[in-house]
PDB file with one MODEL, atoms N, CA, C and O in Angstrom:
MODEL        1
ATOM      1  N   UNK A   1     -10.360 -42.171  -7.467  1.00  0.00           N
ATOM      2  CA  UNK A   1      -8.998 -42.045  -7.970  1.00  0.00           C
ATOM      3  C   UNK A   1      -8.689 -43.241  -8.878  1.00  0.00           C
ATOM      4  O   UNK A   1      -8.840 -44.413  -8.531  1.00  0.00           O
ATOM      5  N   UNK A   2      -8.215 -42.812 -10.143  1.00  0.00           N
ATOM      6  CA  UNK A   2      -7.989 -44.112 -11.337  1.00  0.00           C
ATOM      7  C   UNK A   2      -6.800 -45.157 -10.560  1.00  0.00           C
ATOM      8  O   UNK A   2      -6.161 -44.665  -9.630  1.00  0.00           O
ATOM      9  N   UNK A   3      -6.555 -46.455 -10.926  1.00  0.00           N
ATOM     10  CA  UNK A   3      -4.866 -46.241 -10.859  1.00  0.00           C
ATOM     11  C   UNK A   3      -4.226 -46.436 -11.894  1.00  0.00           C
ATOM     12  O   UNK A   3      -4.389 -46.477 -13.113  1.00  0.00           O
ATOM     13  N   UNK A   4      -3.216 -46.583 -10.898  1.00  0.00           N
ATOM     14  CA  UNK A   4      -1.667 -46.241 -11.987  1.00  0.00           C
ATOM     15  C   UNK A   4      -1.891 -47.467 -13.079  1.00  0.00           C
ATOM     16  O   UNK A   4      -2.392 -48.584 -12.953  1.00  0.00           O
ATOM     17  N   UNK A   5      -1.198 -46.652 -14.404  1.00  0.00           N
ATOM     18  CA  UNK A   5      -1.463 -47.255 -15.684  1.00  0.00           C
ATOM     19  C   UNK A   5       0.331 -48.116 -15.762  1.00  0.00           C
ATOM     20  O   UNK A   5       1.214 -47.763 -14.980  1.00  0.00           O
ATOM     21  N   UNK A   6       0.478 -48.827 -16.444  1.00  0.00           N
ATOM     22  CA  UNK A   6       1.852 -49.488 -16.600  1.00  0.00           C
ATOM     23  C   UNK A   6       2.672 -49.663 -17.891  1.00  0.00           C
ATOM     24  O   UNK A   6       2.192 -49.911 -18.997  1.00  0.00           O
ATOM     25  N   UNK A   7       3.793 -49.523 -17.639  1.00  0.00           N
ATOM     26  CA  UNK A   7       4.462 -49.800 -19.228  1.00  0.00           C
ATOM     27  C   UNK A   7       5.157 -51.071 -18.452  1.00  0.00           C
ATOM     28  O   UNK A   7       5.552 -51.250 -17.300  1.00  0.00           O
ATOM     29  N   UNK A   8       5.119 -51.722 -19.434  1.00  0.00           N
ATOM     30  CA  UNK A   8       4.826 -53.348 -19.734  1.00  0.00           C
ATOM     31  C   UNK A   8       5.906 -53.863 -20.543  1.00  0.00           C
ATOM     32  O   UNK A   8       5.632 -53.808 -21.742  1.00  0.00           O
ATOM     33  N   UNK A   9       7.031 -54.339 -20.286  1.00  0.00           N
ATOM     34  CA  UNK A   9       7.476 -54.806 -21.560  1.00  0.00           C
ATOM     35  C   UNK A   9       7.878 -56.913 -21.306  1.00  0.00           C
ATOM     36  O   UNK A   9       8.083 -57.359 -20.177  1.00  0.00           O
ATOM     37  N   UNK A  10       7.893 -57.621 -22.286  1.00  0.00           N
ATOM     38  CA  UNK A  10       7.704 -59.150 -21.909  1.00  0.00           C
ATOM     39  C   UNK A  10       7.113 -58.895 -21.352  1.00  0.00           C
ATOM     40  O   UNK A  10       7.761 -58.346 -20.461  1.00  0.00           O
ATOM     41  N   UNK A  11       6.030 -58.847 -21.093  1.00  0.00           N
ATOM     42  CA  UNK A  11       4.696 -59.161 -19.839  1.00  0.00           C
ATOM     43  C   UNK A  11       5.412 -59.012 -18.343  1.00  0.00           C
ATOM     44  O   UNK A  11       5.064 -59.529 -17.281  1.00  0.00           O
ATOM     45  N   UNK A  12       6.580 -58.088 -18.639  1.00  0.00           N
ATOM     46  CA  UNK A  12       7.113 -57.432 -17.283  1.00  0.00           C
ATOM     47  C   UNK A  12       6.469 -56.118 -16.573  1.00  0.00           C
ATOM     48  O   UNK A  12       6.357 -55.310 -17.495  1.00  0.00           O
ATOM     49  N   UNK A  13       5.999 -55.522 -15.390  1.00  0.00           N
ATOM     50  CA  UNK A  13       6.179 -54.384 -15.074  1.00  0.00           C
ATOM     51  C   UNK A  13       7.406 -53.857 -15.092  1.00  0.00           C
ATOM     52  O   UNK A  13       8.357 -54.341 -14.479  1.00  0.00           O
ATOM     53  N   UNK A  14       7.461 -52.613 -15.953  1.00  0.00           N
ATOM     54  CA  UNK A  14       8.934 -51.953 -16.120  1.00  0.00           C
ATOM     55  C   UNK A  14       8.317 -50.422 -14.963  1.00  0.00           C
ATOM     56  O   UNK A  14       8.771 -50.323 -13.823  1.00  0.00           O
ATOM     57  N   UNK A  15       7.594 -49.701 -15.347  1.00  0.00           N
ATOM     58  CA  UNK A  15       7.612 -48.495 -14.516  1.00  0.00           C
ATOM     59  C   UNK A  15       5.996 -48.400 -14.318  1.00  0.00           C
ATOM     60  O   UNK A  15       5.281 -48.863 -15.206  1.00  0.00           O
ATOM     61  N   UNK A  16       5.468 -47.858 -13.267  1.00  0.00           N
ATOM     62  CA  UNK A  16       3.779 -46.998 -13.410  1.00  0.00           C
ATOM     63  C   UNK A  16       3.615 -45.809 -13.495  1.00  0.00           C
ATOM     64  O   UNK A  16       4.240 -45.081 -12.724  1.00  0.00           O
ATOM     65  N   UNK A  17       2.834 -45.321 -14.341  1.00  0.00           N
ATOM     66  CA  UNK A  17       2.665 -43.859 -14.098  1.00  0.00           C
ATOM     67  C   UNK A  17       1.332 -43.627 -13.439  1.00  0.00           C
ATOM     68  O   UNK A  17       0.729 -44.583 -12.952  1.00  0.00           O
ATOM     69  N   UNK A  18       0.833 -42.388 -13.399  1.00  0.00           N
ATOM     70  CA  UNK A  18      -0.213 -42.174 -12.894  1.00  0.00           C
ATOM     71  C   UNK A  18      -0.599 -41.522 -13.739  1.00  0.00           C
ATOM     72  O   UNK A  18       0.195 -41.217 -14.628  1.00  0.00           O
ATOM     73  N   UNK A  19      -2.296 -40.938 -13.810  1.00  0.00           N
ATOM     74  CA  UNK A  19      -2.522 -40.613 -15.380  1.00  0.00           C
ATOM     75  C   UNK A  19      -1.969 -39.005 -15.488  1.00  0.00           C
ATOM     76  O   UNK A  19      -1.674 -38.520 -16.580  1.00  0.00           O
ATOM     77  N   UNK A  20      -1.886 -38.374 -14.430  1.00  0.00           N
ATOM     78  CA  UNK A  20      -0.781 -36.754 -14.545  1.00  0.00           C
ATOM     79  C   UNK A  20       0.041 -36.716 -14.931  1.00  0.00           C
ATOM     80  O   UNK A  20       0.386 -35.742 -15.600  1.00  0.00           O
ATOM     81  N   UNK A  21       1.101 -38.150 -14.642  1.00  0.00           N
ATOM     82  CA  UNK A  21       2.663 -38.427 -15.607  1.00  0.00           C
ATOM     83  C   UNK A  21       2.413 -38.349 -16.536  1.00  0.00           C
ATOM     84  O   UNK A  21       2.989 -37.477 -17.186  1.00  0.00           O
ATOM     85  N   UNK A  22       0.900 -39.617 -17.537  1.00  0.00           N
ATOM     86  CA  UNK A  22       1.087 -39.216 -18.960  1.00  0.00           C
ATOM     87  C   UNK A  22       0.257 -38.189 -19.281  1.00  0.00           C
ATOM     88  O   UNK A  22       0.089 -38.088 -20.497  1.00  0.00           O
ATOM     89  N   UNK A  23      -0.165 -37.607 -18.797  1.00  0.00           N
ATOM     90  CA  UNK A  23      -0.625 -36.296 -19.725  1.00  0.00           C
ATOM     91  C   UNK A  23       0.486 -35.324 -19.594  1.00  0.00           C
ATOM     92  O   UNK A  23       0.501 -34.393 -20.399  1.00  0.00           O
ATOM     93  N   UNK A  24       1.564 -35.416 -18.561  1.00  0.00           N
ATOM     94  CA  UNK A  24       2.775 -34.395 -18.486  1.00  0.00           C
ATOM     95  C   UNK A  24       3.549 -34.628 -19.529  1.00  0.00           C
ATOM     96  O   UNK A  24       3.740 -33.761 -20.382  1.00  0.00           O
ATOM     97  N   UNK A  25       4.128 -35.922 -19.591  1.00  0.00           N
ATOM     98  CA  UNK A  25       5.079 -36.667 -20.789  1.00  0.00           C
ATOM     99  C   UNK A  25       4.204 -35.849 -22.355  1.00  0.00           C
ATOM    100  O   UNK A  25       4.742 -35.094 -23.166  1.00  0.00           O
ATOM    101  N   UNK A  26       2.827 -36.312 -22.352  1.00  0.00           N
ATOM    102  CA  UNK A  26       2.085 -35.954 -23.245  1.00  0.00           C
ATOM    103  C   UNK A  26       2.275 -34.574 -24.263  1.00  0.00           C
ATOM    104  O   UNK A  26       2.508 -34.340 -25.449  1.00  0.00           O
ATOM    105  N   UNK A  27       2.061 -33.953 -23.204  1.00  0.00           N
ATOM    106  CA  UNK A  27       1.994 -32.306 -23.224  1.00  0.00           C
ATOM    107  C   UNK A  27       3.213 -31.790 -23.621  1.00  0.00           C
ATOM    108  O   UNK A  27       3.326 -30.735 -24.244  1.00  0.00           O
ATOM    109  N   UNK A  28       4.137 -32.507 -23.277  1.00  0.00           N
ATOM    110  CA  UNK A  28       5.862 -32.166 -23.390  1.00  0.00           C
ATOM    111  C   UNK A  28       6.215 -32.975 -24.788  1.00  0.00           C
ATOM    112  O   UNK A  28       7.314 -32.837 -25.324  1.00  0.00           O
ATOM    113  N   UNK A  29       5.148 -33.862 -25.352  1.00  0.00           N
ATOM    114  CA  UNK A  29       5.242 -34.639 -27.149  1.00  0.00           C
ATOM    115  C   UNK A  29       6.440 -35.607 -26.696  1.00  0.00           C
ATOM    116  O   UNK A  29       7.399 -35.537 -27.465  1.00  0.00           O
ATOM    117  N   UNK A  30       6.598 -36.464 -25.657  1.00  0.00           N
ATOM    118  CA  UNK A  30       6.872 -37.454 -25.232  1.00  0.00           C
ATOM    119  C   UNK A  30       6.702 -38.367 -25.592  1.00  0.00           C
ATOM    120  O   UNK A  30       7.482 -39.295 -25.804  1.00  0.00           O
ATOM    121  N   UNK A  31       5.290 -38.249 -25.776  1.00  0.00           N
ATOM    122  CA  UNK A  31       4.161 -39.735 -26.140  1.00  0.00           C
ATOM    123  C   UNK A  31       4.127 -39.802 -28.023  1.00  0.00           C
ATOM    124  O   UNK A  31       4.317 -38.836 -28.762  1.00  0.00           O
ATOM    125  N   UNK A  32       3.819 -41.281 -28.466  1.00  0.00           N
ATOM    126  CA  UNK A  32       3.485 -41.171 -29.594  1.00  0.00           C
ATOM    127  C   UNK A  32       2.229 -41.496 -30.272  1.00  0.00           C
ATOM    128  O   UNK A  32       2.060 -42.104 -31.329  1.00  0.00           O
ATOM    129  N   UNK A  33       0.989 -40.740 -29.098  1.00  0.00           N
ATOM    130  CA  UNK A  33      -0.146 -40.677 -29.209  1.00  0.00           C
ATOM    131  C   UNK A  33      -0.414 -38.620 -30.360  1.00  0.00           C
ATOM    132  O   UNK A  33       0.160 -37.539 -30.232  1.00  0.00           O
ATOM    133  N   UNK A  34      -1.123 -38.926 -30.956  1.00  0.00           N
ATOM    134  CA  UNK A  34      -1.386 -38.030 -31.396  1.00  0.00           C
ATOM    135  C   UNK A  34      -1.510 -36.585 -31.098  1.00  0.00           C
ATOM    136  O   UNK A  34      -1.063 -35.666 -31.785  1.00  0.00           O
ATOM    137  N   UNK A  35      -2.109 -36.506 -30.094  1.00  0.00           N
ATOM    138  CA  UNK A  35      -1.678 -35.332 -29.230  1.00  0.00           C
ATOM    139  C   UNK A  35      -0.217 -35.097 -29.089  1.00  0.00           C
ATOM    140  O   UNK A  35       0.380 -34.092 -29.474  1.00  0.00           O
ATOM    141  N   UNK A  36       0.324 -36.197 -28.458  1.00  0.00           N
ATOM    142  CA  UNK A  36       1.953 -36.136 -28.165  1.00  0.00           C
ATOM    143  C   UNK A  36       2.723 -36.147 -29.355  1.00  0.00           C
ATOM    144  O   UNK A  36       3.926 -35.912 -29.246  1.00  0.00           O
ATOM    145  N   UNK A  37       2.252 -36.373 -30.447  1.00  0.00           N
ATOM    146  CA  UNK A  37       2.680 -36.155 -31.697  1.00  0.00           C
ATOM    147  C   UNK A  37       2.847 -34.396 -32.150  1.00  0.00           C
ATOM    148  O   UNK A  37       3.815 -33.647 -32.276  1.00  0.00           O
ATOM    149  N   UNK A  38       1.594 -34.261 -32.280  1.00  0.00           N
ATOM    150  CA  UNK A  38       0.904 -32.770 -32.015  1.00  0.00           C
ATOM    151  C   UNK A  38       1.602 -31.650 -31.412  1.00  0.00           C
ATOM    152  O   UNK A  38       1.547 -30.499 -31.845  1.00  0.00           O
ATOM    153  N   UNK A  39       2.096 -31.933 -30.652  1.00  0.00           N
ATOM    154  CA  UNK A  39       2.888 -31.325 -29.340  1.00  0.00           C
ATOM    155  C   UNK A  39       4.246 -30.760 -29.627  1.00  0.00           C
ATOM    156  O   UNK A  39       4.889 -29.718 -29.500  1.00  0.00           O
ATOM    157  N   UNK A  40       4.363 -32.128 -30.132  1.00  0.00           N
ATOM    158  CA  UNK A  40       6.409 -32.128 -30.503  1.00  0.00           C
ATOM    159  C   UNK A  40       6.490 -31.573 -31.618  1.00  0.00           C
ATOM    160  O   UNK A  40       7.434 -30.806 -31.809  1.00  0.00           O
ATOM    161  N   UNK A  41       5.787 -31.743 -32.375  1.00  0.00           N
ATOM    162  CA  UNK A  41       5.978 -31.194 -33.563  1.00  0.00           C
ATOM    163  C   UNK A  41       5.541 -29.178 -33.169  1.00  0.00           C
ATOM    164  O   UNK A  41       6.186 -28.488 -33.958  1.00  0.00           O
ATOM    165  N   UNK A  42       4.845 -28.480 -32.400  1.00  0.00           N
ATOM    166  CA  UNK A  42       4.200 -27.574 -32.286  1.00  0.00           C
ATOM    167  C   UNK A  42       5.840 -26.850 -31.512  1.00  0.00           C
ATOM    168  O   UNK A  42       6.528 -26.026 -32.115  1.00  0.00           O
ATOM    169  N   UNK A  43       6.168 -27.366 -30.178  1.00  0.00           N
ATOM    170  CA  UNK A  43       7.392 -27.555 -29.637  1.00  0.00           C
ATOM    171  C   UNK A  43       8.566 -27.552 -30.593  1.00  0.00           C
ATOM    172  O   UNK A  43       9.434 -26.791 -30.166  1.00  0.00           O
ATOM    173  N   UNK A  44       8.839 -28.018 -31.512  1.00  0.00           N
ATOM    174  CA  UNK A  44      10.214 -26.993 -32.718  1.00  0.00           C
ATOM    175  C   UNK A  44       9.489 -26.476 -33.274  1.00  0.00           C
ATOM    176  O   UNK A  44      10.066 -25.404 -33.095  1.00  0.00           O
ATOM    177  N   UNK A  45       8.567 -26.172 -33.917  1.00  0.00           N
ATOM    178  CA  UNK A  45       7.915 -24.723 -34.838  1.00  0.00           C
ATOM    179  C   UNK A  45       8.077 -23.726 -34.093  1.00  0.00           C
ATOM    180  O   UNK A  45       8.559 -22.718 -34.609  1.00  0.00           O
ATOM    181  N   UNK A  46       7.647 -23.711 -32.362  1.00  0.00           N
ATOM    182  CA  UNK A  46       7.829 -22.699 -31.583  1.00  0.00           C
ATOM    183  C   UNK A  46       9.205 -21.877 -31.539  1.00  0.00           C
ATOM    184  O   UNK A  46       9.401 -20.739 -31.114  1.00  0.00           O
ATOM    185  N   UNK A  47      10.029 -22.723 -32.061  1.00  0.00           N
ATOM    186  CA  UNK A  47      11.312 -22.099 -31.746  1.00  0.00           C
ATOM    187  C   UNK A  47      11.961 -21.495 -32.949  1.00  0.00           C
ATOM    188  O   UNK A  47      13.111 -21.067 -33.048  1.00  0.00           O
ATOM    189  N   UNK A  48      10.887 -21.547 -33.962  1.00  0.00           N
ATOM    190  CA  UNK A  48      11.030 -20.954 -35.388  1.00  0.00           C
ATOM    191  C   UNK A  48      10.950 -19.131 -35.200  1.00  0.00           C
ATOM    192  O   UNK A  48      10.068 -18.478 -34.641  1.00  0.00           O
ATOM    193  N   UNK A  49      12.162 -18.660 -35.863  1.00  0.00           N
ATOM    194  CA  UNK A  49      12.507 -17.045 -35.544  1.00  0.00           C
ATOM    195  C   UNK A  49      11.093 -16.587 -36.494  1.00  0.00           C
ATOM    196  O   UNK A  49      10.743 -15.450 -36.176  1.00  0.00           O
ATOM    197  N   UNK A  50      10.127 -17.258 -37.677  1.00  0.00           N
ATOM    198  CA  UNK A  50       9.225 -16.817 -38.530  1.00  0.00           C
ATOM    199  C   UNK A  50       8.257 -16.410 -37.760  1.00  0.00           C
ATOM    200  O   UNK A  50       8.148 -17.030 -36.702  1.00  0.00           O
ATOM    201  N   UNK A  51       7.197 -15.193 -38.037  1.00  0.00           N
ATOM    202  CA  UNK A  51       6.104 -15.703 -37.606  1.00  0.00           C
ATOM    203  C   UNK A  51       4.762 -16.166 -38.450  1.00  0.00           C
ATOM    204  O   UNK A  51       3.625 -16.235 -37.982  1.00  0.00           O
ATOM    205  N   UNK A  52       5.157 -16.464 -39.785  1.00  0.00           N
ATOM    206  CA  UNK A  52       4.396 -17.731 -40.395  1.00  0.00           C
ATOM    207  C   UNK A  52       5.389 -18.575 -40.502  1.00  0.00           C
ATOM    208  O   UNK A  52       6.611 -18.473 -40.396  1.00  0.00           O
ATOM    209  N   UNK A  53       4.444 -19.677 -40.798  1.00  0.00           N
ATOM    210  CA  UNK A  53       5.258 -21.379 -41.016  1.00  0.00           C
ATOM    211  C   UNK A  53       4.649 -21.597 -42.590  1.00  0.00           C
ATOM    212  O   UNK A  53       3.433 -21.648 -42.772  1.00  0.00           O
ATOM    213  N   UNK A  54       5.354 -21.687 -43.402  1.00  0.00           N
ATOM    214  CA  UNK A  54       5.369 -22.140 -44.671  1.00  0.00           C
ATOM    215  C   UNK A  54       5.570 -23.953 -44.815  1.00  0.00           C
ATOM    216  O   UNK A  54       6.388 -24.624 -44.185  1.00  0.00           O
ATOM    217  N   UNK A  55       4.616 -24.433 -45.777  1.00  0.00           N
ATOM    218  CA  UNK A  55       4.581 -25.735 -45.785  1.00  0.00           C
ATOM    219  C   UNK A  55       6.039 -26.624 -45.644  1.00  0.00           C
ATOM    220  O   UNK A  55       6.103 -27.757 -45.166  1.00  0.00           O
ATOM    221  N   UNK A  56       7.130 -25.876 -46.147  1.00  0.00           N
ATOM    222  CA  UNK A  56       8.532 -26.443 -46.302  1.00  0.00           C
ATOM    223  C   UNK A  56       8.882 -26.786 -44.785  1.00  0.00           C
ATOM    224  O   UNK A  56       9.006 -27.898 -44.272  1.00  0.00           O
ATOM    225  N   UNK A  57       9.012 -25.463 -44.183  1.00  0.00           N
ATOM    226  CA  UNK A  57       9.167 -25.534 -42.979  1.00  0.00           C
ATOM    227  C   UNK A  57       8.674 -26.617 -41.452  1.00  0.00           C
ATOM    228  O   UNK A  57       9.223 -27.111 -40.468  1.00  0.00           O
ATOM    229  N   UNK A  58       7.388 -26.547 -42.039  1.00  0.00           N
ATOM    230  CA  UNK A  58       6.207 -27.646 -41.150  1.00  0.00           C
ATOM    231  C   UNK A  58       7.032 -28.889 -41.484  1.00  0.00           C
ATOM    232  O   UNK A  58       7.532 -29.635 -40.642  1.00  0.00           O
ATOM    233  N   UNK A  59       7.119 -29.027 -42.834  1.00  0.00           N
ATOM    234  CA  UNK A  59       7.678 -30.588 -43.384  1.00  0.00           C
ATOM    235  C   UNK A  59       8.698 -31.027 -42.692  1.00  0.00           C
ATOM    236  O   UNK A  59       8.976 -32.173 -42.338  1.00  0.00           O
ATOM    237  N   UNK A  60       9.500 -29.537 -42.445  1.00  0.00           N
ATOM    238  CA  UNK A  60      11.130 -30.115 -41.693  1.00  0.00           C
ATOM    239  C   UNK A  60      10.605 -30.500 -40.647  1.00  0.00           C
ATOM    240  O   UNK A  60      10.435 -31.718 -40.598  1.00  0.00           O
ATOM    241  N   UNK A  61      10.193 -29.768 -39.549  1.00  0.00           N
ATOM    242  CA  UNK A  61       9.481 -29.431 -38.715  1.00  0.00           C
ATOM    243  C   UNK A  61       9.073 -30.991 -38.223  1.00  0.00           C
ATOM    244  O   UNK A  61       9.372 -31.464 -37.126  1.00  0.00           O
ATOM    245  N   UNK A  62       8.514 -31.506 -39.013  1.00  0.00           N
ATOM    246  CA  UNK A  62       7.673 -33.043 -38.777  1.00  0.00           C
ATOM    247  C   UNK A  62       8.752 -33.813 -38.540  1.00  0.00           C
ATOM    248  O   UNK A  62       9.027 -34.273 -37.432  1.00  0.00           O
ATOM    249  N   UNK A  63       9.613 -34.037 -39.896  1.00  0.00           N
ATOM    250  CA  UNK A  63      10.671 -35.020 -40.352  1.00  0.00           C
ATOM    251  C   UNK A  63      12.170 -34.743 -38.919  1.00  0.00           C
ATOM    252  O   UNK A  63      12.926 -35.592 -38.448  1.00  0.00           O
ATOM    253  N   UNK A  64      12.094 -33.446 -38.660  1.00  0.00           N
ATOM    254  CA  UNK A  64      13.102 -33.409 -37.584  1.00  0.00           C
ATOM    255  C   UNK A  64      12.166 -34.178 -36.477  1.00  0.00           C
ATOM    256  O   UNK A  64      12.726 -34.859 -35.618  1.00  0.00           O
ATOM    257  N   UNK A  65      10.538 -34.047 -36.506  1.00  0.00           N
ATOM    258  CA  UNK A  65      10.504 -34.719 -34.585  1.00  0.00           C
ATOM    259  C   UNK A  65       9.845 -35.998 -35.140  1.00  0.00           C
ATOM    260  O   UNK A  65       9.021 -36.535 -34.401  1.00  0.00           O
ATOM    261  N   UNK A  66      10.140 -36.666 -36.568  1.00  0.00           N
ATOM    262  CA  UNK A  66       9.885 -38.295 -36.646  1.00  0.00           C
ATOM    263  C   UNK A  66       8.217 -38.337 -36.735  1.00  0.00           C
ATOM    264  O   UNK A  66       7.399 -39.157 -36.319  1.00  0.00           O
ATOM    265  N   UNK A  67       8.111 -37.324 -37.325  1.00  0.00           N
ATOM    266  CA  UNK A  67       6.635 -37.185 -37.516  1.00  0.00           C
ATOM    267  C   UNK A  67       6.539 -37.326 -39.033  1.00  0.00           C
ATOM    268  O   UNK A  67       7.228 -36.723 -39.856  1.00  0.00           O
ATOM    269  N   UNK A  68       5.386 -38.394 -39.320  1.00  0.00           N
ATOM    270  CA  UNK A  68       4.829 -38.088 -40.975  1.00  0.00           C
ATOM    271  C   UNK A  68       4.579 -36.853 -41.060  1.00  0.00           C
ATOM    272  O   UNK A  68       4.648 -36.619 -39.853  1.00  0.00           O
ATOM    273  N   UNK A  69       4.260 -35.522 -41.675  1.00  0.00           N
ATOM    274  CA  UNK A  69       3.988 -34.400 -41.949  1.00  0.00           C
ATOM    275  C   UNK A  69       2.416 -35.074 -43.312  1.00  0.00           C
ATOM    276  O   UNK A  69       1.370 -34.496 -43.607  1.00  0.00           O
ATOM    277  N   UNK A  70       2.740 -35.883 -43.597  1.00  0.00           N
ATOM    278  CA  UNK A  70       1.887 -36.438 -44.040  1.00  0.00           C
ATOM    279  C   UNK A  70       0.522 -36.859 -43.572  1.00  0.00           C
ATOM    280  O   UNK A  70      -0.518 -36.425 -44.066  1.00  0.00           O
ATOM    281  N   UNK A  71       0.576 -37.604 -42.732  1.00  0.00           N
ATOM    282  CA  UNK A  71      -0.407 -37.808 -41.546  1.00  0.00           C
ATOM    283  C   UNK A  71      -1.351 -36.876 -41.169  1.00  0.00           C
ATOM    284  O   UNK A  71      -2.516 -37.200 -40.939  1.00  0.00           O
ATOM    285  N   UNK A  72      -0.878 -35.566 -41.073  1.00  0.00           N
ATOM    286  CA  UNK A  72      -2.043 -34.906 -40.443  1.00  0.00           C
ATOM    287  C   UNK A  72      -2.948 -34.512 -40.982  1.00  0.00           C
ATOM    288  O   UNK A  72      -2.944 -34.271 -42.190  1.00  0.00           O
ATOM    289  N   UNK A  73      -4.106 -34.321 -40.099  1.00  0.00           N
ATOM    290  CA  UNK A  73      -5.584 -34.197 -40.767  1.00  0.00           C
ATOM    291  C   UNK A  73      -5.931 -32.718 -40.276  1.00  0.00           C
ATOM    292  O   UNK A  73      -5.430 -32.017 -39.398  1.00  0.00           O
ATOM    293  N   UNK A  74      -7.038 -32.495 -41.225  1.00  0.00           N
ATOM    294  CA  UNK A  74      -7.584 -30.830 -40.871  1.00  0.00           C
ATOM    295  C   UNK A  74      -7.771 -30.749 -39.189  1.00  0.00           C
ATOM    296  O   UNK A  74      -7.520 -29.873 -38.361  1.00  0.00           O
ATOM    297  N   UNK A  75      -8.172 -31.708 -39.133  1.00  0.00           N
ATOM    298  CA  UNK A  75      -8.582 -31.783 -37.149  1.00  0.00           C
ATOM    299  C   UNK A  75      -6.782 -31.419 -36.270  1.00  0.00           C
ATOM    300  O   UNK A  75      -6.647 -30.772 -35.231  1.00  0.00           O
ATOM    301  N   UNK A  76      -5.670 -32.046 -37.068  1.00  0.00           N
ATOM    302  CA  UNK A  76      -5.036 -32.410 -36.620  1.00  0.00           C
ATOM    303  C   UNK A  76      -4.346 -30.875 -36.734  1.00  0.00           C
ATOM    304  O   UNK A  76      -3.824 -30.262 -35.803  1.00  0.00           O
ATOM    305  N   UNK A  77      -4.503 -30.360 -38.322  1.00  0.00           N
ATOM    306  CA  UNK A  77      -3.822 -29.088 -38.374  1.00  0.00           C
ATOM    307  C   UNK A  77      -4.272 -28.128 -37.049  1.00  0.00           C
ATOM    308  O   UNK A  77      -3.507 -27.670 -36.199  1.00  0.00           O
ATOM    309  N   UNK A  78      -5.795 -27.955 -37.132  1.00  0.00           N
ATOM    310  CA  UNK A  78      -6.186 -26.996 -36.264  1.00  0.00           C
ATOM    311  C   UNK A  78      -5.776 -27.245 -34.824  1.00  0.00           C
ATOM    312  O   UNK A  78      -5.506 -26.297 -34.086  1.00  0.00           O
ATOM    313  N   UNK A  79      -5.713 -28.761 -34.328  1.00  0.00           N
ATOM    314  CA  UNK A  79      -5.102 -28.489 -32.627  1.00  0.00           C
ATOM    315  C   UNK A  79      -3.676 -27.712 -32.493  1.00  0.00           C
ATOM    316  O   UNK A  79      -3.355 -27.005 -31.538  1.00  0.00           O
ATOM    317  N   UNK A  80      -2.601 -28.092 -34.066  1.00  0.00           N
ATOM    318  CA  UNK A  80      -1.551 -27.764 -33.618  1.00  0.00           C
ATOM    319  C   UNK A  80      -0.766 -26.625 -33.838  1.00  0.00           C
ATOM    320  O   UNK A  80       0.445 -26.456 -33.696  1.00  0.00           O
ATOM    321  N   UNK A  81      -2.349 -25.288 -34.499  1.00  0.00           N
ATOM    322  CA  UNK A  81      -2.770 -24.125 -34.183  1.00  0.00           C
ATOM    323  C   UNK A  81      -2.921 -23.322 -33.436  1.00  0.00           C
ATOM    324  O   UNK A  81      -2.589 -22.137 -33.434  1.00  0.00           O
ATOM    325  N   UNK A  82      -3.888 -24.447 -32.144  1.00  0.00           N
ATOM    326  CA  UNK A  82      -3.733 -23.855 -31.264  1.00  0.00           C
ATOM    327  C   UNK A  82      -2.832 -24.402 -30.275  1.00  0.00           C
ATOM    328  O   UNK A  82      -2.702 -23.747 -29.241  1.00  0.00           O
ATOM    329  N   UNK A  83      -2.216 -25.433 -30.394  1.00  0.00           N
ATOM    330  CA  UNK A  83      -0.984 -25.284 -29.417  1.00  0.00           C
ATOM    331  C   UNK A  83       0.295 -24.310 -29.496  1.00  0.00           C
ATOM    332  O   UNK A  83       1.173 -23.996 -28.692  1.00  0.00           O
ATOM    333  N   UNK A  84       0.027 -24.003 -30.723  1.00  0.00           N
ATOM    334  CA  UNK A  84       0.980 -22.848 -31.323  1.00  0.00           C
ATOM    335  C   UNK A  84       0.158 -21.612 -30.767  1.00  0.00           C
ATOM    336  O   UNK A  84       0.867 -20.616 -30.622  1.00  0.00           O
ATOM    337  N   UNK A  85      -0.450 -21.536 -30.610  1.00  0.00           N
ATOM    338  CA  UNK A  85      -0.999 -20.140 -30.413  1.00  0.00           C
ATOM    339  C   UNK A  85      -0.559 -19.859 -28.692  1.00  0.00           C
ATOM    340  O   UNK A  85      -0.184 -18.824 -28.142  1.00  0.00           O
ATOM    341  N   UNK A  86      -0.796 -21.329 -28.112  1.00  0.00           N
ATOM    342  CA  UNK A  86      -0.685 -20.978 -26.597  1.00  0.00           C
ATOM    343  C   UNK A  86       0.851 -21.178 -26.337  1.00  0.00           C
ATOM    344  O   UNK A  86       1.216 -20.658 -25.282  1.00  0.00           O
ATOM    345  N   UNK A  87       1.577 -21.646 -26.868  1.00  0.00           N
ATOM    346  CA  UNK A  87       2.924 -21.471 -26.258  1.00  0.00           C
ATOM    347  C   UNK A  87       3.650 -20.571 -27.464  1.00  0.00           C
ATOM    348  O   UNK A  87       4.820 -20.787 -27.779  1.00  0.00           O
ATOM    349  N   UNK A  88       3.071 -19.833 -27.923  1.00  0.00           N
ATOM    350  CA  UNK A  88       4.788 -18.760 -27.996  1.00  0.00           C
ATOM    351  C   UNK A  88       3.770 -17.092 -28.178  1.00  0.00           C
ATOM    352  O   UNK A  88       4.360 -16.015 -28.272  1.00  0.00           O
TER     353      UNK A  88
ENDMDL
END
C-alpha cells in the first residue's frame, strides 16, 4: 500500500490524500495535471447540445475551463476523444 501523498504549502502539511483521492479529483479535471486538464475541458464539451465540436467551440470550451486550447497535442487531442466518447 503507497502512502498518502501531501499538499504542502510553506513547508506546511495542509491536507493528505491518498492516491484514489487524486485520481478522483483527477478524473473530475480538478487537477492541473494534464489528464485533469483533459478532463475539464472534455466535462463542458459534454454538455454541448452539438454532436460535433467545431474548432470555435473547443476554443471556448478551453478558455471557459482556463485551458490553453493551444497547448494541446495530437496525443492530447485523441485522449480527449476518448473521454468524450465515454462520458456522453
Amino acid at each position: 500500500m503507497k502512502e498518502s501523498q501531501y499538499l504542502v504549502r510553506k513547508g506546511r502539511i495542509i491536507m493528505s490524500f491518498k492516491d484514489w483521492h487524486l485520481a478522483a479529483m483527477e478524473e473530475a479535471g480538478y487537477m492541473d495535471t494534464s489528464t485533469g486538464l483533459i478532463n475539464r475541458v472534455a466535462n463542458r464539451l459534454a454538455q454541448s447540445p452539438n454532436d460535433t465540436i467545431d474548432t470555435a467551440e473547443f476554443r471556448q470550451a478551453c478558455i471557459s475551463c482556463n485551458v490553453d486550447p493551444d497547448s494541446f497535442t495530437k496525443s492530447d487531442l485523441d485522449q480527449l476523444q476518448r473521454r468524450l466518447d465515454k462520458i456522453t
